[in-house]
C-alpha positions in Angstrom: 30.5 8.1 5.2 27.3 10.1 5.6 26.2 13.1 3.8 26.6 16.9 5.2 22.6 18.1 4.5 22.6 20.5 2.3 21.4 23.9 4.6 19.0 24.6 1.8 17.0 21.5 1.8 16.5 22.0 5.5 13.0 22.5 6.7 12.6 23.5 10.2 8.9 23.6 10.5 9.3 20.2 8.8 12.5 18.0 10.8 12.9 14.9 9.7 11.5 11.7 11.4 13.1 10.0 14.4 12.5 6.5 15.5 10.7 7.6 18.7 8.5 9.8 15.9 7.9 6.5 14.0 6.9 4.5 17.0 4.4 7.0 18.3 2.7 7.4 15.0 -0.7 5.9 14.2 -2.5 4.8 10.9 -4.5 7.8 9.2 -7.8 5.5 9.9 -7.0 6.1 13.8 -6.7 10.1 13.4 -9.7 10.7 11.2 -11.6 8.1 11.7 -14.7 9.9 9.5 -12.3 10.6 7.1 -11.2 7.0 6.2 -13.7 4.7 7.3 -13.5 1.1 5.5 -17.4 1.9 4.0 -16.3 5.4 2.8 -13.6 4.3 1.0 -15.2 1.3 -0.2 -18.0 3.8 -1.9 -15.7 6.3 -3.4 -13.7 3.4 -5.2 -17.6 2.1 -6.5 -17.9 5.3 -7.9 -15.5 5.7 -10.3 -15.3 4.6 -13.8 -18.4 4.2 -16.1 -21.3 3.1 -14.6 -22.2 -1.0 -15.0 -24.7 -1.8 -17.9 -27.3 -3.8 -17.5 -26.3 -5.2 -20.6 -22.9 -5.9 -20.2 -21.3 -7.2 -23.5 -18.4 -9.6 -23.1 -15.0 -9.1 -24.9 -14.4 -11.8 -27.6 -11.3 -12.4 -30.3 -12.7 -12.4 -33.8 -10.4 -12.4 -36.8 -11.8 -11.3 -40.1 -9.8 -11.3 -43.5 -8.8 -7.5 -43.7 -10.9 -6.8 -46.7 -14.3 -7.7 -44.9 -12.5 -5.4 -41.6 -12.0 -2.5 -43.8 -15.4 -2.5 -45.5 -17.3 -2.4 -42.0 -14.5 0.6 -41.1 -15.2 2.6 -44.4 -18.9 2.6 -43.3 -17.6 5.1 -40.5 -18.1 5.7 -36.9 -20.1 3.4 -35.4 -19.2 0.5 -37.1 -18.9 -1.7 -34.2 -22.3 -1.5 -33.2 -23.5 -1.8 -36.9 -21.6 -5.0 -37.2 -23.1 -6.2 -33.7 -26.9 -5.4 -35.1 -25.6 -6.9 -38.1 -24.7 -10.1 -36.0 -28.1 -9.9 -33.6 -30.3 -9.9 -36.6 -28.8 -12.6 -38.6 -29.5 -15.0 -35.5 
């Protein structure tokens, strides 16, 4: 059995879709073409996020007994990249 709508959730300047309304719309790339252009989108997602190193370190799984971990953390922030100097020199 369908649903009465409720006369408050009724938005005239706003009807809801038919299925002639769905067959004559278009994808947003065809109406603003400027607007959503493969290349543009392309460049906005290449922007985001921090910019790429030239550097790049690589992600590894290390596991250290927890008294040698909490040393290196009681020397405070920055430890990481103390241990990593610590690491670079001792090669």
């Amino acid at each position: 059995m369908k649903r009465k709508p409720d006369p408050e959730m009724i938005d005239a300047e706003n009807p809801e879709w038919t299925d002639e309304d769905f067959a004559r719309a278009r994808p947003a790339r065809e109406v603003l073409p400027r607007t959503f252009k493969p290349a543009t989108v392309k460049r906005m997602l290449k922007q985001r996020g921090r910019p790429k190193s030239g550097k790049a370190r690589q992600a590894i799984s290390l596991r250290l007994p927890p008294e040698t971990l909490a040393r290196w953390k009681a020397t405070g922030p920055g430890w990481q990249t103390r241990m990593v100097e610590t690491l670079a020199k001792a090669i």
